[in-house]
The first five atom37 places (N, CA, C, CB, O) and aatype in JSON, in Angstrom:
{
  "aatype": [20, 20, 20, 20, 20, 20, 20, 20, 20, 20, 20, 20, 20, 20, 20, 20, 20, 20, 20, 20, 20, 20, 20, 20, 20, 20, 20, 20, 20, 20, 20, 20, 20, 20, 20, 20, 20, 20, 20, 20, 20, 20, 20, 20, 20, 20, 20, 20, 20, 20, 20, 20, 20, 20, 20, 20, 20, 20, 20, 20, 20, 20, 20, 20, 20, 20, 20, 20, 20, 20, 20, 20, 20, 20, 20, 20, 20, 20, 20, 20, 20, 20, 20, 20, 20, 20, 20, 20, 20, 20, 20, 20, 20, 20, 20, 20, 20, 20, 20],
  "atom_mask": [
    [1, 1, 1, 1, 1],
    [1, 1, 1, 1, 1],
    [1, 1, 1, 1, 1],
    [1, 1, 1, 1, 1],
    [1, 1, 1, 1, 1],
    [1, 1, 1, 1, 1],
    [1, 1, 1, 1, 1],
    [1, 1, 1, 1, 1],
    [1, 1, 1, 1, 1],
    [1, 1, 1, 1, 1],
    [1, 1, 1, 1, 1],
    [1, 1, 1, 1, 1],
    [1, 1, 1, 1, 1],
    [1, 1, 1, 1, 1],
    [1, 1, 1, 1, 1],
    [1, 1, 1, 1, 1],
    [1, 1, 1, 1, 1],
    [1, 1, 1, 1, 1],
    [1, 1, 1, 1, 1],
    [1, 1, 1, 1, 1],
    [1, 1, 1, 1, 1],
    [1, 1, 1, 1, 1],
    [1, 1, 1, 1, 1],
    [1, 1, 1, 1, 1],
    [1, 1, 1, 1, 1],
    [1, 1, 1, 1, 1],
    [1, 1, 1, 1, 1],
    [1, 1, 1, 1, 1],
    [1, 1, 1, 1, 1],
    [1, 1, 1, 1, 1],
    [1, 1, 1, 1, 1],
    [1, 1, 1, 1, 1],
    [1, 1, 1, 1, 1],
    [1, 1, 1, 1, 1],
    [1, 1, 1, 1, 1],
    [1, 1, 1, 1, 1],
    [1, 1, 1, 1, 1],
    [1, 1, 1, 1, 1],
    [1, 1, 1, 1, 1],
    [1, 1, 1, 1, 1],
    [1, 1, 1, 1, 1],
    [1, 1, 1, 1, 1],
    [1, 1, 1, 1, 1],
    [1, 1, 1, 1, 1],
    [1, 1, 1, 1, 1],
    [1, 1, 1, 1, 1],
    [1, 1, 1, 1, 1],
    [1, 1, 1, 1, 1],
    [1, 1, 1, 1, 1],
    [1, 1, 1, 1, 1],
    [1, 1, 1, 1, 1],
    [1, 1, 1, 1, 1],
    [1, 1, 1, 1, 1],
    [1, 1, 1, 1, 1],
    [1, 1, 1, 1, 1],
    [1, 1, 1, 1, 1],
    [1, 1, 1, 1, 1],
    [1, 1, 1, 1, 1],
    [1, 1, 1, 1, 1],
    [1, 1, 1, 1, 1],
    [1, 1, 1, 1, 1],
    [1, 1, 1, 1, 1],
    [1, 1, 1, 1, 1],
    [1, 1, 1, 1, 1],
    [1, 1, 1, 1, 1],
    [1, 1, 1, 1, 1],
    [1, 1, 1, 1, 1],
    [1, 1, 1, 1, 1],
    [1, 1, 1, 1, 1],
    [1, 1, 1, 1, 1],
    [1, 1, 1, 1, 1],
    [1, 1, 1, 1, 1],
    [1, 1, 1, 1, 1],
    [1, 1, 1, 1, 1],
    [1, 1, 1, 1, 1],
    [1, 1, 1, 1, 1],
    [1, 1, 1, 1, 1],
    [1, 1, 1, 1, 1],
    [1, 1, 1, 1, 1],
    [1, 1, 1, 1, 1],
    [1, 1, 1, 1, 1],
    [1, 1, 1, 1, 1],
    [1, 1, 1, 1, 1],
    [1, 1, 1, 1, 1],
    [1, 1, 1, 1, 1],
    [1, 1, 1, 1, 1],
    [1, 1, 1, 1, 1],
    [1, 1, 1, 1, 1],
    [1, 1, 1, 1, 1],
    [1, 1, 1, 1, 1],
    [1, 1, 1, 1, 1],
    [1, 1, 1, 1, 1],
    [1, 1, 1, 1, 1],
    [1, 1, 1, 1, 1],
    [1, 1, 1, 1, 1],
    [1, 1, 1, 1, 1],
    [1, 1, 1, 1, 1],
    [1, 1, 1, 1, 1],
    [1, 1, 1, 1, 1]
  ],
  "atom_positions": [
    [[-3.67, 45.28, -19.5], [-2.25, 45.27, -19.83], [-1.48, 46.05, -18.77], [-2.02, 45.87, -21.25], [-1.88, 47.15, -18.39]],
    [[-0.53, 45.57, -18.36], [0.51, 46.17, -17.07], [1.06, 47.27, -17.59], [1.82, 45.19, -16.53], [1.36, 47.18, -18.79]],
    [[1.34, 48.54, -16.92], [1.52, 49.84, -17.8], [3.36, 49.86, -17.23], [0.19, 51.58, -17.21], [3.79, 49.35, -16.19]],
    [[3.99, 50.44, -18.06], [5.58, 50.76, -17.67], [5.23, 51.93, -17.93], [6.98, 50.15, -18.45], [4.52, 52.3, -18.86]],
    [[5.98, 52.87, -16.69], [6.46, 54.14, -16.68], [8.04, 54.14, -16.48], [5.72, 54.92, -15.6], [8.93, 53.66, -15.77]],
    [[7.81, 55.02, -17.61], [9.59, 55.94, -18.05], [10.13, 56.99, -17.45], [9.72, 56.64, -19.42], [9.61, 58.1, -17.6]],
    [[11.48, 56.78, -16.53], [11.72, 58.33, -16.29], [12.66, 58.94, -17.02], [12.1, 58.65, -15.0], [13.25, 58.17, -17.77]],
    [[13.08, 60.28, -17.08], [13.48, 60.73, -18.43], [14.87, 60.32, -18.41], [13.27, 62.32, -18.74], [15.48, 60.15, -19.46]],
    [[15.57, 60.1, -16.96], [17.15, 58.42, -17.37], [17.03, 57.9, -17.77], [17.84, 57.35, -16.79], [18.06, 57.73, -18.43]],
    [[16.18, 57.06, -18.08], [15.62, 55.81, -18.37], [15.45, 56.09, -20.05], [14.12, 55.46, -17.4], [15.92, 55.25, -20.81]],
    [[14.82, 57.2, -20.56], [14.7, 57.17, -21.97], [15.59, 58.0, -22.69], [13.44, 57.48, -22.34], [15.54, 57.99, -23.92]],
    [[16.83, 59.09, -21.8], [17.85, 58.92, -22.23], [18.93, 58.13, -22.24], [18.05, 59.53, -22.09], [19.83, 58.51, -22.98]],
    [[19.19, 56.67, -21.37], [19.43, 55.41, -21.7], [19.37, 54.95, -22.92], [18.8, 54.76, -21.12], [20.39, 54.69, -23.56]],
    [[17.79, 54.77, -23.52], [17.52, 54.11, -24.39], [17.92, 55.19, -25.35], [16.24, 53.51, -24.36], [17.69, 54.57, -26.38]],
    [[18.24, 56.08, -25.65], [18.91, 57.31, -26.67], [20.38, 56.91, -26.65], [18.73, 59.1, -26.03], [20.93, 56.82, -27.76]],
    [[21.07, 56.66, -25.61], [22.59, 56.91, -25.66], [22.55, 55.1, -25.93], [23.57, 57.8, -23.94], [23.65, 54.77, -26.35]],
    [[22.12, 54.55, -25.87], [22.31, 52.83, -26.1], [22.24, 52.97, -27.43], [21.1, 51.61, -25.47], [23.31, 52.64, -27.95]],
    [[21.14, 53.47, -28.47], [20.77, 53.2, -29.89], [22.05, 54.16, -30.33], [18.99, 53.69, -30.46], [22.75, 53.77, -31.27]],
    [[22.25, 54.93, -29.92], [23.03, 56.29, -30.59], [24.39, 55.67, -30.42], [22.85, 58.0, -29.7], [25.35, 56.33, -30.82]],
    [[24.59, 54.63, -29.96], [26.25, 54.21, -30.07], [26.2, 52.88, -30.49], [27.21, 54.28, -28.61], [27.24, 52.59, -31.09]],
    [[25.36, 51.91, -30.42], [24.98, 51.03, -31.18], [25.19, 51.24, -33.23], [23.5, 50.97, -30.58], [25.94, 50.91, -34.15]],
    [[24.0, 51.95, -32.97], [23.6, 52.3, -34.34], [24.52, 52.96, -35.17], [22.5, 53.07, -34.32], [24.2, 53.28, -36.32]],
    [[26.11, 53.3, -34.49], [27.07, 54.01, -35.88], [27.6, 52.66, -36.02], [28.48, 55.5, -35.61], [28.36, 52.67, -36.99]],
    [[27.54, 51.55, -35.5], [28.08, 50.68, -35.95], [27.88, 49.6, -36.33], [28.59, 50.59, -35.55], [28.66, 48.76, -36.76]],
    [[26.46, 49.58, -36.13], [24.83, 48.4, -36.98], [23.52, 48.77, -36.31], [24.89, 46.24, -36.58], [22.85, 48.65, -35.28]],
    [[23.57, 49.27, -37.48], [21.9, 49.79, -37.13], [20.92, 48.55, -36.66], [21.07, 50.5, -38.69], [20.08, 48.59, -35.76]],
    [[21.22, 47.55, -37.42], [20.24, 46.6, -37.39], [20.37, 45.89, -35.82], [20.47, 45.53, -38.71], [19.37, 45.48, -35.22]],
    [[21.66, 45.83, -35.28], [21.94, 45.2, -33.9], [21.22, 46.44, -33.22], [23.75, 44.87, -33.41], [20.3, 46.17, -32.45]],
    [[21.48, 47.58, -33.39], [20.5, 48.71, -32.32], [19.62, 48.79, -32.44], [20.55, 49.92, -32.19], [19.25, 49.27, -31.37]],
    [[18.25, 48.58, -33.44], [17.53, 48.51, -33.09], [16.66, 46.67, -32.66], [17.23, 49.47, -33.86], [15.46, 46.55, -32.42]],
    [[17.54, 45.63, -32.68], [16.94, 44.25, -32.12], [17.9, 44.57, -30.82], [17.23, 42.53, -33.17], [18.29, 43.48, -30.38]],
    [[18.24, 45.25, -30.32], [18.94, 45.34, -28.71], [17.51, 46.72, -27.97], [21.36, 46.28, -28.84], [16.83, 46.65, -26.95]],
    [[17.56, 47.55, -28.8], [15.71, 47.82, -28.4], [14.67, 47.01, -28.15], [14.99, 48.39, -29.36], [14.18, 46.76, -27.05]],
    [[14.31, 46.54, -29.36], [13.35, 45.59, -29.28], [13.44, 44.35, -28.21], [13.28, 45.11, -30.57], [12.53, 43.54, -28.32]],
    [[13.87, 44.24, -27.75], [14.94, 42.84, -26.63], [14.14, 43.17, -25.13], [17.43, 43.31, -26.35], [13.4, 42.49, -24.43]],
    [[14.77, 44.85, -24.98], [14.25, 45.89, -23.77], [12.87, 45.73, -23.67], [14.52, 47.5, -24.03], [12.17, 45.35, -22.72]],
    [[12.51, 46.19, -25.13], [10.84, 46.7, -24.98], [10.02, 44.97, -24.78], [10.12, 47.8, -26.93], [8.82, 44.92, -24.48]],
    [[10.68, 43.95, -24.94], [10.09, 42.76, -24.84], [10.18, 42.45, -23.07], [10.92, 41.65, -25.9], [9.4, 42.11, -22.18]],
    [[11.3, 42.72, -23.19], [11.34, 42.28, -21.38], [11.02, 43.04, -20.79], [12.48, 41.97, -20.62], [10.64, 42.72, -19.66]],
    [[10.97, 44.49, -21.17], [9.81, 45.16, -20.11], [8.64, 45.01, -19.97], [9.64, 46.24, -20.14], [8.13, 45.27, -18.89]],
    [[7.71, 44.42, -21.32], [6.59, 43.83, -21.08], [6.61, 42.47, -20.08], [6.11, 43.59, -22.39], [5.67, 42.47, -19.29]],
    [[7.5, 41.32, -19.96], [7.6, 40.38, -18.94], [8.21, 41.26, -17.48], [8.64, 39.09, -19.52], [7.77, 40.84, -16.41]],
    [[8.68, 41.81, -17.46], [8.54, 42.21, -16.11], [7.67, 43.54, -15.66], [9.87, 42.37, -15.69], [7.97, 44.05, -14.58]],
    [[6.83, 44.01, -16.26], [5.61, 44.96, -16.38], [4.72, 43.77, -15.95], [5.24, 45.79, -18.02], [3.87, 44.02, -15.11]],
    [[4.83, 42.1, -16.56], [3.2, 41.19, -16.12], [3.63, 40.88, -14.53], [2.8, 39.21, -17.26], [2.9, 40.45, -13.63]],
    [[4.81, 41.17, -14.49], [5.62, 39.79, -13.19], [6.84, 40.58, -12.47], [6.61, 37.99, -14.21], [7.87, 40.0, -12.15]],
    [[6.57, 42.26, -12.19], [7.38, 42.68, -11.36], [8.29, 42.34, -10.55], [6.99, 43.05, -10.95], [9.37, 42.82, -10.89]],
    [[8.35, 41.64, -9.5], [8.8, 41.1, -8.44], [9.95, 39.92, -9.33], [7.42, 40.49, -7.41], [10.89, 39.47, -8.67]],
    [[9.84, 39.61, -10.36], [11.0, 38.88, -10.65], [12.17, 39.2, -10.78], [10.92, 38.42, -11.44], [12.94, 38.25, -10.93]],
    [[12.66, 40.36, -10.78], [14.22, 40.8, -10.46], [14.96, 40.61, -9.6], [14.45, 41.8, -10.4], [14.47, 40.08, -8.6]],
    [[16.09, 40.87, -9.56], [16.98, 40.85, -8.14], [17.08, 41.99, -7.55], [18.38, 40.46, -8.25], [17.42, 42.98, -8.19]],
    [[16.8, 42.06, -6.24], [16.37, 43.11, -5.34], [17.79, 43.73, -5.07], [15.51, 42.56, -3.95], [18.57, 42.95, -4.52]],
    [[18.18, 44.75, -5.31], [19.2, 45.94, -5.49], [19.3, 46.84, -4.14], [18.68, 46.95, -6.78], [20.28, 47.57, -4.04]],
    [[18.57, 46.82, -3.34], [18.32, 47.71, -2.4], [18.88, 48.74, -2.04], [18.27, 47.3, -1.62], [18.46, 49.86, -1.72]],
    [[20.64, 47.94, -2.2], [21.81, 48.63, -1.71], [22.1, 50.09, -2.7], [23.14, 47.47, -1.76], [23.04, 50.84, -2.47]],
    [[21.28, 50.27, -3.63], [21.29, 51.33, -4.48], [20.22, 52.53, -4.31], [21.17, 50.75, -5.7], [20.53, 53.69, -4.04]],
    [[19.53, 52.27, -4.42], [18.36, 53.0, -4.04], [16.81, 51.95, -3.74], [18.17, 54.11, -5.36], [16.27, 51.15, -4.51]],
    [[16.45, 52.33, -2.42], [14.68, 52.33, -2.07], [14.22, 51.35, -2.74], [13.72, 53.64, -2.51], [14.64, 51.65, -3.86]],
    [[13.48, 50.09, -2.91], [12.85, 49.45, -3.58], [13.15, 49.11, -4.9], [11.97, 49.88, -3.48], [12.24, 48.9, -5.7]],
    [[14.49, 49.02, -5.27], [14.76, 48.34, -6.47], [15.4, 47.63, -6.99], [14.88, 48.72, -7.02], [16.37, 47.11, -6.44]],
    [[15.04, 47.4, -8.19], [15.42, 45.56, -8.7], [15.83, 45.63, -10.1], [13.89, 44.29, -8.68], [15.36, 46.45, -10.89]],
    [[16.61, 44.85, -10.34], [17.18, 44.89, -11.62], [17.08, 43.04, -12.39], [18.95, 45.58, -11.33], [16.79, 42.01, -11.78]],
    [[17.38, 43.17, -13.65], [17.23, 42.44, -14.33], [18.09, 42.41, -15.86], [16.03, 42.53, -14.26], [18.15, 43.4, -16.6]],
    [[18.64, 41.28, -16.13], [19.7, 41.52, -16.6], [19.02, 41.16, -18.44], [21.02, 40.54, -15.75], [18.26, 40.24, -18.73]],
    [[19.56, 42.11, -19.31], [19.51, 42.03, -20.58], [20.72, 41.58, -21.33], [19.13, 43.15, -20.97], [21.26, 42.63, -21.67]],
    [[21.4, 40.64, -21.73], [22.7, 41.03, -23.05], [23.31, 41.73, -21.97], [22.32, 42.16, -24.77], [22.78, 42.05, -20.9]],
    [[24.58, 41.94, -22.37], [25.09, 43.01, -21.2], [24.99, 44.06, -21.0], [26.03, 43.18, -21.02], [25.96, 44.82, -20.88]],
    [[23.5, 44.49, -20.87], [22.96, 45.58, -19.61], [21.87, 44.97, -18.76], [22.25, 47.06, -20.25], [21.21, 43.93, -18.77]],
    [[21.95, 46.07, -18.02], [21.17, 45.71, -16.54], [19.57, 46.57, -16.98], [22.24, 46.61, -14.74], [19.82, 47.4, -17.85]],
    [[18.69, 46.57, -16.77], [17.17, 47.52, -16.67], [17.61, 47.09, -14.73], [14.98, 46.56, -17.81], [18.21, 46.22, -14.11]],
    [[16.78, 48.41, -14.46], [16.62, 49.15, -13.63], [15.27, 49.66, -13.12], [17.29, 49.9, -13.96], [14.79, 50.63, -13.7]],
    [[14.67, 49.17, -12.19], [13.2, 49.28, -11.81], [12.71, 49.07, -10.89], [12.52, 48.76, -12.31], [13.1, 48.22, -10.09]],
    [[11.46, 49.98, -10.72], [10.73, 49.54, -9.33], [9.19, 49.35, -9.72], [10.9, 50.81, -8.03], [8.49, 50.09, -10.39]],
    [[8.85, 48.1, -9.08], [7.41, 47.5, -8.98], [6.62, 48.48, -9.04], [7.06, 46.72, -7.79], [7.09, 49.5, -8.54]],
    [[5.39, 48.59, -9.55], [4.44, 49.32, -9.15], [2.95, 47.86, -8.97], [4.28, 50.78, -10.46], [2.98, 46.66, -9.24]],
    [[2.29, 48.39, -8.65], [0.99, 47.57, -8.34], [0.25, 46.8, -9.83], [-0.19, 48.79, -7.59], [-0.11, 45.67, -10.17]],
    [[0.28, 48.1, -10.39], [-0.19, 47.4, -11.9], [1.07, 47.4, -12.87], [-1.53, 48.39, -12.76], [0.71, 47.22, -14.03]],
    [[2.37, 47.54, -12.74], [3.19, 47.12, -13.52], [4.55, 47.54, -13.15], [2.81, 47.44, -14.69], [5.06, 46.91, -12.22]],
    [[5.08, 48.26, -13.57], [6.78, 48.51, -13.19], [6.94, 50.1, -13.58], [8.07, 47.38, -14.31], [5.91, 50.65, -13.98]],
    [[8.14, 50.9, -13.5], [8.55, 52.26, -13.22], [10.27, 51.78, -13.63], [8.1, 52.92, -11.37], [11.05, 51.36, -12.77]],
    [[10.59, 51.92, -14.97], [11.5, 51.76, -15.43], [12.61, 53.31, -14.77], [11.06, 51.49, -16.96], [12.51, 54.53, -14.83]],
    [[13.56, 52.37, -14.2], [14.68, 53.58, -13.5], [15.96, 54.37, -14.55], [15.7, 52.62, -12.15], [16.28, 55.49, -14.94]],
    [[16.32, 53.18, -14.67], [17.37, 53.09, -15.62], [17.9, 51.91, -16.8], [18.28, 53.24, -14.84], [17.65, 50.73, -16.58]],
    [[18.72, 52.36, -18.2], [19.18, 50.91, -18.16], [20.68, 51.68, -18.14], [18.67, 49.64, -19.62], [21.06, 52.79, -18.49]],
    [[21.48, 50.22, -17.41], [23.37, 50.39, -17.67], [23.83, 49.59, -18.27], [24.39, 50.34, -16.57], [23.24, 48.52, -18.19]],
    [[24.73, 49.62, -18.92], [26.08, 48.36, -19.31], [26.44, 48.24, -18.13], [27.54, 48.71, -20.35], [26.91, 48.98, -17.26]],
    [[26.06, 46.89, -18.27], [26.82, 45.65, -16.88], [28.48, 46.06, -16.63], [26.86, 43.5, -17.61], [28.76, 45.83, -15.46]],
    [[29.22, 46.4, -17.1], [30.68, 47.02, -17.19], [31.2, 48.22, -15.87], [30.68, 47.87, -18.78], [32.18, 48.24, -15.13]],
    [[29.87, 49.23, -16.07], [29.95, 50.51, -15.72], [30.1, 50.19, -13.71], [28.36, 51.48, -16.49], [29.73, 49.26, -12.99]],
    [[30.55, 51.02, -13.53], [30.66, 50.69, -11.49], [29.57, 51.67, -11.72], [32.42, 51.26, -10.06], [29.64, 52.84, -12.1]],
    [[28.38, 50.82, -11.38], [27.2, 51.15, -10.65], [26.9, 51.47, -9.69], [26.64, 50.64, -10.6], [26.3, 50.53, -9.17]],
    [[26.95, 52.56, -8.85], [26.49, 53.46, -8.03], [25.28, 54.07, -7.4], [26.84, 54.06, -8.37], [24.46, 54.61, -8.14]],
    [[25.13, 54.05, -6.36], [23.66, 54.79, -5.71], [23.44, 55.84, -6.31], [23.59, 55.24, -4.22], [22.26, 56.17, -6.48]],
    [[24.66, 56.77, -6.87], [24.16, 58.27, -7.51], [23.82, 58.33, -9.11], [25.42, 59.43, -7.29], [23.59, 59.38, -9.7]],
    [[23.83, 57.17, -9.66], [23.04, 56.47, -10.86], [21.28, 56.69, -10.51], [23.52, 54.57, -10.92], [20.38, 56.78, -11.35]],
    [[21.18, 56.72, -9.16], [19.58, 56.53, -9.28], [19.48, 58.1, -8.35], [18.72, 54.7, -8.38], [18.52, 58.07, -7.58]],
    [[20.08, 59.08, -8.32], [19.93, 59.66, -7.36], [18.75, 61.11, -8.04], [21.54, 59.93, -6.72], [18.06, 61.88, -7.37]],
    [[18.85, 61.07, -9.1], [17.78, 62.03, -9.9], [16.62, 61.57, -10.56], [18.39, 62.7, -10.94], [16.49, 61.92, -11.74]],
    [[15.67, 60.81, -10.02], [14.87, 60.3, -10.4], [13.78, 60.99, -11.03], [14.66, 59.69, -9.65], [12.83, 60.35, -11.48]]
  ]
}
């Protein structure tokens, strides 16, 4: 099984996504989780399928959810989850700059 690694943006993402979701349907915040944790398993089997981001930081690729973006870089046996954003937000190099 392809392993995903989390960095701690990345799983305070998934905190501030449910935590503003969820005052206003729980049930949509947690199937907008479940959505993530599905497509990180397809791009954990099949890395390289994102769109290559470069212009942000070093080796990375994004992939679009509902309107947010995941945020990631390939690894050999699976992926290295960066970030996730709302597609909305002006996305910036200093989004990835504390890895």
């Amino acid at each position: 099984m392809p392993r995903i690694l989390r960095t701690r943006a990345s799983r305070s993402d998934y905190d501030e996504i449910w935590s503003y979701l969820a005052v206003r349907d729980l049930n949509a915040a947690d199937r907008l989780i479940d959505q993530f944790d599905a497509t990180l398993e397809v791009i954990a089997s099949t890395p390289r399928m994102g769109r290559k981001v470069e212009e942000l930081a070093p080796n990375l690729r994004s992939f679009p959810v509902g309107n947010y973006l995941i945020f990631y870089r390939p690894l050999e046996d699976g992926m290295q989850l960066i970030r996730l954003l709302h597609e909305a937000r002006d996305i910036t190099p200093e989004y990835f700059a504390e890895e």
